[in-house]
C-alpha positions, 0 to 999 in steps of 0.5 A, a space after each residue: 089438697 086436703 080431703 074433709 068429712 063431716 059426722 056428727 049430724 042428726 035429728 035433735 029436740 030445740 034446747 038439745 045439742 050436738 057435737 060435728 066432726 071434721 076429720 082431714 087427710 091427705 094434709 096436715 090440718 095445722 096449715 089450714 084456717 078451718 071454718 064451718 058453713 051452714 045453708 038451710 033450705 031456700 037459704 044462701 051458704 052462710 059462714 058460722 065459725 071460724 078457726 085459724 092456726 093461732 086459735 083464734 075464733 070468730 062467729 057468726 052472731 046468730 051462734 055466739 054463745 051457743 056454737 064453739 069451734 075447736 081444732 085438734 091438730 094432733 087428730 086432724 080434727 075440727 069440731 063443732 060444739 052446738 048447744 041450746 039448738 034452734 029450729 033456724 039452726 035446721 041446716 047442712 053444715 059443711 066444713 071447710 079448709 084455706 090455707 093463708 088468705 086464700 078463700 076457702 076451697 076444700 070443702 066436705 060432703 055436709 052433714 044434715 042437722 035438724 032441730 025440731 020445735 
């Protein structure tokens, strides 16, 4: 099972931006679909983006236009580009790993994200 980490999470003004890293071992990252989770406070984990082995992205519509995942297999990294942040945005976010159609079920520790108005 592959091991995930997070960094990249901090305190940000609304308007600002940050940058989440994902970084895999014990397995090579390119069998996995990878996604980033979010879950505020009182709130239900939510599903943000998603990266499968062709590229492929989707998001969630709250983040679209803002937020693109990317994935660098040769570092068996995946990353989180935030820009024009929003107090809603206020969350910890998680990575996560499937392989196939499986669900996801590698998860990372979270990273702590929160915007400020």
């Amino acid at each position: 099972q592959v091991q995930l980490v997070e960094s990249g999470g901090g305190l940000v003004q609304a308007g600002g931006s940050l940058r989440l890293s994902c970084l895999a071992s014990g397995r090579t990252l390119s069998f996995y679909r990878m996604a980033w989770f979010r879950q505020a406070p009182g709130k239900e984990r939510e599903s943000v983006a998603v990266i499968w082995n062709s590229g492929r992205t989707s998001y969630t519509d709250s983040v679209k236009g803002r937020f693109t995942i990317s994935r660098d297999n040769a570092k068996n990294t995946v990353y989180l580009q935030m820009n024009s942040l929003k107090p809603e945005d206020t969350a910890v976010y998680y990575c996560a790993a499937a392989t196939g159609s499986s669900t996801f079920n590698s998860w990372g520790q979270g990273t702590q994200v929160t915007v400020s108005s």
